[in-house]
C-alpha positions in Angstrom: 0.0 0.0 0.0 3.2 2.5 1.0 4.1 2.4 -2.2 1.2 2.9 -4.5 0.0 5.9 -2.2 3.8 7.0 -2.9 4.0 6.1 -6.5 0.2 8.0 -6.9 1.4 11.4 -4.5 4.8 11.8 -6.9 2.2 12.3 -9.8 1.2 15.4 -7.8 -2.1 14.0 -7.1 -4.3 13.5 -3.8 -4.7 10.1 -4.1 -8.1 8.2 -2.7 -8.4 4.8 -1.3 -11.4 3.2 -2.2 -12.4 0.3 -0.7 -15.8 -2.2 -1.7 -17.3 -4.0 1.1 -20.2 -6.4 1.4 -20.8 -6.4 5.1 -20.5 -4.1 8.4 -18.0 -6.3 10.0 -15.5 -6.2 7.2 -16.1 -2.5 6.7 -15.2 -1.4 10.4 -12.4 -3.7 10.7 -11.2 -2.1 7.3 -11.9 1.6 8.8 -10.3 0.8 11.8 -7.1 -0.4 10.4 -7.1 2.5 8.2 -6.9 4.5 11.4 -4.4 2.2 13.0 -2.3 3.2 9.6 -2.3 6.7 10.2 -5.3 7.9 7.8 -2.8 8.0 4.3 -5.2 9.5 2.6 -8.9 9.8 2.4 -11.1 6.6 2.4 -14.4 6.2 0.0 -16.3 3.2 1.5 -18.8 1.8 -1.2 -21.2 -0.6 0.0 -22.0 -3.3 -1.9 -25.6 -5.4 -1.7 -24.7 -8.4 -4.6 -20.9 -8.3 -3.8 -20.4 -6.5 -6.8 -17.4 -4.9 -7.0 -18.0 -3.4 -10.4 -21.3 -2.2 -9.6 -20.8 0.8 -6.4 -17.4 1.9 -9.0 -19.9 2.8 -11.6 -21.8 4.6 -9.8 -18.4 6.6 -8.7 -17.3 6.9 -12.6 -15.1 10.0 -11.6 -12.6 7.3 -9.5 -9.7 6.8 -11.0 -8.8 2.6 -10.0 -5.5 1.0 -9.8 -6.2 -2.2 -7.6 -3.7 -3.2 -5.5 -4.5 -7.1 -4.2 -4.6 -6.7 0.0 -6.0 -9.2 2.4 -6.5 -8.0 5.8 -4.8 -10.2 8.2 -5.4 -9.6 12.0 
C-alpha cells in the first residue's frame, strides 16, 4: 500500500483509497485499520448489496482505479 500511495502522490495528485465492502463487520475492521495506519489518505467506502465490485465503481465513474491485491490479516 506504502508504495502505491507514494508512486500516486509523486504524480502530484491527492490520491483516494477506495475500498468495496459487502458487510459491516469487514467495513469497520477495514476503517479501523485504516486509522491504525495513520489515515494516508482519504477513504471512500462503497457498500455493496450483490458483492459487486464493479457495480458501487460505476456509480463513482469519476474514480480513477488501480487495484492493488490486499488481504486484511489480523
Amino acid at each position: 500500500m506504502n508504495n502505491t500511495l507514494s508512486f500516486a502522490k509523486s504524480l502530484g495528485v491527492d490520491p483516494i483509497a477506495v475500498y468495496v465492502g459487502f458487510d459491516e463487520k469487514p467495513i469497520d475492521k477495514m476503517e479501523k485499520k485504516w486509522e491504525e495506519w495513520g489515515t494516508p489518505c482519504r477513504l471512500v467506502v462503497l457498500r455493496s448489496k450483490y458483492r459487486s465490485i464493479l457495480e458501487p465503481l460505476i456509480r463513482h465513474k469519476d474514480i480513477v482505479i488501480t487495484t492493488v491485491p490486499y488481504h486484511l490479516k489480523h
